[in-house]
Steps between C-alpha positions, in 0.01 A plus 500: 500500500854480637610219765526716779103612440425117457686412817348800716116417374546132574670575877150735538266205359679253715443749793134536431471132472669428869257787608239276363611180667480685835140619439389118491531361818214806581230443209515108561489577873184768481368227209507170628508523894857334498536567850128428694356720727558359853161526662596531909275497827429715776542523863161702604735652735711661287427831476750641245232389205217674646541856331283715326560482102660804386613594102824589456703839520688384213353246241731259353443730163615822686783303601652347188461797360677777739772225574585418136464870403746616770715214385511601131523902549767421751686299195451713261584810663854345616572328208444832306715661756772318512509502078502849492785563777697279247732598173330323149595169519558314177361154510404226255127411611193513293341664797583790702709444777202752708270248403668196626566617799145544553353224378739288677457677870122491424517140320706348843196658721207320339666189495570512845153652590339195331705261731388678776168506411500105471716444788185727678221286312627172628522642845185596491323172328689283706536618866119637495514734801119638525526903501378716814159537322454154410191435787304815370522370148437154579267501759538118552207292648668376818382540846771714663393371886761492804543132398546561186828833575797265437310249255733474186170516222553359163150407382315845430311658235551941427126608520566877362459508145532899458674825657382848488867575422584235208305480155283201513722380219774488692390385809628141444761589410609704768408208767720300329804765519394538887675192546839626346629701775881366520723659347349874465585532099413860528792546744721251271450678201569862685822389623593296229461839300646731718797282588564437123495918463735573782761237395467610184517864596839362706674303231467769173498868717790467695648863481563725799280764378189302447538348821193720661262457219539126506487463867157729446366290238591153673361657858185549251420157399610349769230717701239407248562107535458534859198720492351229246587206755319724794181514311475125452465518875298756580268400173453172719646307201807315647666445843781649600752175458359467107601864409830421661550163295366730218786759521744249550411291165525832325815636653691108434325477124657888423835408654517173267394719224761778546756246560402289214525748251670798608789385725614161379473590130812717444709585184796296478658789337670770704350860460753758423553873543461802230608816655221782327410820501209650654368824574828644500619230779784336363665161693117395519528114477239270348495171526302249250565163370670448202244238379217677379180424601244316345182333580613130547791633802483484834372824659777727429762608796488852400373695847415814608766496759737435187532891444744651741653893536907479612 
């Protein structure tokens, strides 16, 4: 095997290892309880934990899987545009150029998603917000009198111990996530996804004449993370203010992300310009770096918006 095969397998195993390293905060923290469960009162007064149990629109499953499916045909399909709108380049990678591009735009989104995902955990263990349903899960045994309204109650015991809506299986566990309502990690998630695509969609399509399709695609997503973050609400699973905190986790975890390893990782080489024919247009201009790519680089400069008609 040459060097530069050795070098570009050992970049991709050191990748996969970092990938690794950011997947362990999560299994020790669903493991071992790092972070307890805070277990609040009650004011009886407090009528934003008194409604009915409903299931979700969208289960967590449903979820994960349209938001990292949009994410990855989204990637793919640009990546694979943006190659093909390109002249052959020549480069000295064991991998594909097409393929590094991909697994590096897809590789920068799980990392972030998993900090996200923790950042929403810890939320979630630590502040211990009860959701709008908690008091028809919980049915505590307190005496709700007048003199009882603005009583803060600590000492009380959940008397329901099933649901016609939850498997009996489940049950417990579901009165334990009744008291995770802050920060909503549906709504996190959503715009932690959505904001990833539309930067992304931003930073690699940047020519004139895909301007409408990716304003389409990013009104799209954006639309479905806020259609998500509506049906925590009306689902009676979170409170206004913890789909807000929700969307705003997200949003900052994507913008780190982006910035992390899109904008602040740049080749230190200059690009430079190779008039080519194409289609019988001569003058057309491409741009490219002169340092091939390969699957230890940053994420290569090359844009969409680098093709330009004089």
């Amino acid at each position: 095997m040459d060097p530069t095969a050795k070098r570009d397998i050992l970049k991709v195993l050191l990748d996969l290892f970092c990938y690794f390293i950011f997947l362990i905060p999560l299994w020790v923290y669903n493991l071992l309880d790092v972070v307890p469960l805070t277990m609040n009162g009650f004011f009886c007064s407090d009528i934003t934990i008194r409604f009915p149990y409903r299931n979700s629109t969208l289960s967590s499953t449903l979820l994960f899987v349209s938001g990292c499916g949009f994410m990855l045909i989204t990637v793919l399909v640009v990546e694979t545009l943006l190659f093909r709108r390109r002249c052959p380049m020549v480069h000295n990678s064991f991998f594909h150029p097409l393929v590094c591009n991909i697994y590096r735009a897809v590789g920068y989104a799980i990392v972030g998603g998993c900090i996200n995902q923790f950042l929403t955990d810890i939320g979630k263990q630590s502040v211990g917000r009860m959701r709008p349903h908690f008091f028809d899960l919980c049915q505590p045994d307190v005496n709700c009198t007048d003199a009882n309204q603005f009583l803060y109650i600590t000492d009380y015991k959940c008397m329901r111990t099933s649901h016609p809506q939850i498997p009996q299986h489940n049950f417990h566990e579901r009165m334990l996530d009744a008291r995770k309502s802050f920060p909503s990690g549906h709504a996190s998630f959503a715009f932690y996804m959505a904001l990833y695509v539309v930067m992304y969609l931003e930073y690699r399509m940047t020519s004139q004449r895909t301007r409408l399709a990716r304003h389409l695609v990013q009104t799209g997503v954006i639309a479905w993370a806020v259609w998500i973050c509506c049906s925590r609400v009306f689902d009676f699973k979170h409170r206004f203010s913890d789909v807000l905190a929700g969307c705003l986790l997200g949003t900052l975890v994507a913008m780190g992300t982006v910035y992390a390893f899109f904008m602040s990782v740049q080749k230190t080489i200059p690009p430079k310009s190779i008039d080519v024919e194409s289609n019988g247009d001569v003058g057309r201009t491409l741009r490219h770096a002169t340092t091939p790519i390969n699957a230890g680089s940053s994420l290569t400069n090359l844009k969409d918006g680098d093709v330009s008609d004089h």
